[in-house]
C-alpha positions as CSV (number, residue, x, y, z in Angstrom):
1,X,-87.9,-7.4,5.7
2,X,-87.6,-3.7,5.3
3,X,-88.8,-1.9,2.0
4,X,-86.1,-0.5,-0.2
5,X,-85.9,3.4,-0.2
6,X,-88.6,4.8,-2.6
7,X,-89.9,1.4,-3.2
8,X,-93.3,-0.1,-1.2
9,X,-92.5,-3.9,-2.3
10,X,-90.4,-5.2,-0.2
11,X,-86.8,-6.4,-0.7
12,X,-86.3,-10.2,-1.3
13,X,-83.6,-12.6,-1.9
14,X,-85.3,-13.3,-5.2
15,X,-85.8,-9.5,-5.7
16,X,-82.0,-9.4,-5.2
17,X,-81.2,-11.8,-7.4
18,X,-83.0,-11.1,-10.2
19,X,-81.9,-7.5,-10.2
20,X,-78.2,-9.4,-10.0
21,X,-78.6,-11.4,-12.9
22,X,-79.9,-9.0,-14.7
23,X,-77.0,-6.6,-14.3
24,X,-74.5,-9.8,-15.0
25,X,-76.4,-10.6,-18.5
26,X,-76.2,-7.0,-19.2
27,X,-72.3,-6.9,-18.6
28,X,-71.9,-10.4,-20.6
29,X,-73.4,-9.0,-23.6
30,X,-71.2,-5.7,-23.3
31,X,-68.2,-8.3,-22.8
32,X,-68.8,-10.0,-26.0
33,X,-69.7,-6.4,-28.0
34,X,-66.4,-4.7,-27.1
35,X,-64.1,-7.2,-29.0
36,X,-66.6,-7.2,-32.0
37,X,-66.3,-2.9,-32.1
38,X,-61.9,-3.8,-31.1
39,X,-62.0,-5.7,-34.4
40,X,-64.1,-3.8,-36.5
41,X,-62.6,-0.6,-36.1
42,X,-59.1,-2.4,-35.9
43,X,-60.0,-3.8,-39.8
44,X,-60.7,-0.6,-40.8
45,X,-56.9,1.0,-39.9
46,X,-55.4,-1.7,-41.0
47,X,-56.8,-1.3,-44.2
48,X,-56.2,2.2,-44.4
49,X,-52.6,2.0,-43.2
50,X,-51.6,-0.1,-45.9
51,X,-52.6,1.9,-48.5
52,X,-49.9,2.4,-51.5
53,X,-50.1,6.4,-51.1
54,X,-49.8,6.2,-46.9
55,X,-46.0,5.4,-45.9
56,X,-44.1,6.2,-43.0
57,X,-44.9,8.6,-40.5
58,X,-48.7,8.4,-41.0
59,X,-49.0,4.6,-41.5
60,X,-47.0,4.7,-38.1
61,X,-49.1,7.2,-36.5
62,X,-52.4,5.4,-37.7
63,X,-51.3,1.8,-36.2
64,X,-49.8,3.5,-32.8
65,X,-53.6,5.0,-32.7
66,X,-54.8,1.8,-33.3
67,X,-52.9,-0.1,-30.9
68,X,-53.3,2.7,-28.4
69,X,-57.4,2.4,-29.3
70,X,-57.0,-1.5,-29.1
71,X,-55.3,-1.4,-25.1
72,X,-57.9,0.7,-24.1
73,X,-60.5,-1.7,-25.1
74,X,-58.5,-4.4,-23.4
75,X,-58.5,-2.5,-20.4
76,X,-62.5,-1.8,-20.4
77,X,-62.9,-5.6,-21.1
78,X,-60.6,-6.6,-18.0
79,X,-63.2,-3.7,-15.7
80,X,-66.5,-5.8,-17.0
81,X,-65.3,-8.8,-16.6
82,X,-64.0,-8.3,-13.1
83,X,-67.2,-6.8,-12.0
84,X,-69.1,-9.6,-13.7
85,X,-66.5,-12.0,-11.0
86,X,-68.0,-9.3,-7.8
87,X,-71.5,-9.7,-9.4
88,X,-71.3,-13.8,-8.9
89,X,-69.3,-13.7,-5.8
90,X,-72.0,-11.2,-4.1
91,X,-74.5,-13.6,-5.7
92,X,-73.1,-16.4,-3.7
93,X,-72.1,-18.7,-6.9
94,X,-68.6,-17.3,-6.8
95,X,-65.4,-18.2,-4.1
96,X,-64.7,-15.1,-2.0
């Protein structure tokens, strides 16, 4: 088999794999982070929102961040978890 560029050991199916699964536990773990981070920072407007002195325009404005903040989120967990699907698929465990 040939050698990978700048590397003298050379490529393997297990080499493949491991470097695969490595990259797929890496992306679980940042899966399971981002809603912990949604939440906590989520928490934290909330709280601050309802405060008795904040009404109106700025209690609106703080929740449209926060929802705006909380979609975004959403959207970078939709990205890891499809490339965690093209991680499995090019990994063979995963239906083309």
């Amino acid at each position: 088999m040939p050698n990978a560029p700048g590397n003298s050991e050379p490529v393997t199916i297990k080499t493949q794999y491991d470097k695969l699964a490595e990259d797929w536990r890496h992306i679980n773990t940042m899966i399971w982070g981002v809603p912990a981070v949604a939440i906590s920072i989520m928490t934290g407007l909330i709280f601050a929102a309802y405060q008795p002195q904040l009404e109106g325009w700025p209690r609106i404005m703080s929740l449209g961040v926060g929802a705006l903040l909380l979609f975004a989120l959403t959207v970078e967990v939709i990205k890891k978890v499809t490339h965690e699907r093209n991680i499995w698929m090019v990994a063979g465990f995963g239906k083309a």
